[in-house]
C-alpha positions in Angstrom: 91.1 101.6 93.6 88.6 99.4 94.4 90.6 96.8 96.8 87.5 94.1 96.6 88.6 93.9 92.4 92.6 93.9 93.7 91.8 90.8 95.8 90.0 89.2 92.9 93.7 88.5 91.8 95.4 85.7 92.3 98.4 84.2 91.8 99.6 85.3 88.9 102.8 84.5 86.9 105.8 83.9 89.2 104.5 85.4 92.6 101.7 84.5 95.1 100.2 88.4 96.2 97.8 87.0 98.9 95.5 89.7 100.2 96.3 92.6 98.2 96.3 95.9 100.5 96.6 99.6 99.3 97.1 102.4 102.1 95.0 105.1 101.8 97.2 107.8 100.5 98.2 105.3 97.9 94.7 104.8 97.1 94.3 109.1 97.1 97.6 109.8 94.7 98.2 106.4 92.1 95.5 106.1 89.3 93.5 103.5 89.6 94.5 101.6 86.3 97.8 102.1 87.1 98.2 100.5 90.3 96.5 97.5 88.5 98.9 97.2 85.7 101.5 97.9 88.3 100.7 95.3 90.6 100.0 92.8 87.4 103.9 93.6 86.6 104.9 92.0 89.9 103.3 89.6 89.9 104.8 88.6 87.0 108.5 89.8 88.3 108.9 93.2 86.6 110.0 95.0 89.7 109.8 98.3 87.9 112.5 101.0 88.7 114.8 99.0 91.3 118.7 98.6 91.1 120.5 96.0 89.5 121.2 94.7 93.4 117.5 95.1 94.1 117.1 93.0 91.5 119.0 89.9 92.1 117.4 89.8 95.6 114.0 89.7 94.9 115.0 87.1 91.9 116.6 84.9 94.9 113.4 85.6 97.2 110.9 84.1 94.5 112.8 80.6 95.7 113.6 81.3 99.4 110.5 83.0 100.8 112.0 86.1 101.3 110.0 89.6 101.1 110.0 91.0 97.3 110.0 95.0 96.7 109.2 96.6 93.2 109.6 100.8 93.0 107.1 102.1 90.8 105.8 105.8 89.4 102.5 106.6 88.5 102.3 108.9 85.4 101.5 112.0 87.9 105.0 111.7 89.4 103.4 109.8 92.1 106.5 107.1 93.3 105.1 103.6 95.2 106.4 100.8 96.8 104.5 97.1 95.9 106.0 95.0 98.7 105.0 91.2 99.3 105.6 89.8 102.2 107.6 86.5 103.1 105.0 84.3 103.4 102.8 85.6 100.5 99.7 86.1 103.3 99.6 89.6 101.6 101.0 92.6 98.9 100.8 96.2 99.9 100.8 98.8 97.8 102.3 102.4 100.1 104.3 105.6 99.5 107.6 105.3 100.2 107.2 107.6 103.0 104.4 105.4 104.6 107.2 102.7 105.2 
C-alpha cells in the first residue's frame, strides 16, 4: 500500500486517524484496496469483527480519548488489527501477532 496515499486521509467521519502507519508484514499480506476500505470503515466507526464488549468501548473512546481497536480480515484469510491511538497523532494498521 502506498502509505504517502494512506496519509492523504484525513479525518474522516467520526474519528481523527492522524499519520496513518502500516507495518511491513501488513503491507506484504492485506491487499492493497482492502486495507483502504478497511481503514475508511473506521474511520467511520465500523470496527469490523470485534465483540459486542469491544464494541461499546471503542463507542465510549470516540468521546474520552481513549485508544480505538477494529479486527479485520482480508479476503486471503489475512486477519489485522487498525488501532488508533489516544491522542489521534496516528492509526496503525499490524497483524495481530505484531502487537
Amino acid at each position: 500500500m502506498d502509505v504517502n496515499a494512506m496519509n492523504s486521509i484525513d479525518e474522516i467521519g467520526l474519528l481523527p486517524m492522524g499519520r496513518i502507519l502500516v507495518t511491513e508484514a501488513a503491507n506484504s499480506r492485506i491487499p492493497p484496496e482492502e486495507m483502504l476500505m478497511a481503514i475508511l470503515k473506521h474511520g467511520r466507526g465500523e470496527w469490523g469483527d470485534i465483540s459486542d464488549e469491544d464494541r461499546a468501548a471503542n463507542s465510549v473512546a470516540l468521546n474520552r480519548s481513549l485508544r480505538v481497536v477494529s479486527q479485520c480480515r482480508a479476503s486471503n484469510g489475512t486477519r489485522f488489527w487498525i488501532i488508533t491511538e489516544h491522542d489521534r497523532s496516528h492509526t496503525t494498521i499490524l497483524l495481530p501477532n505484531e502487537y
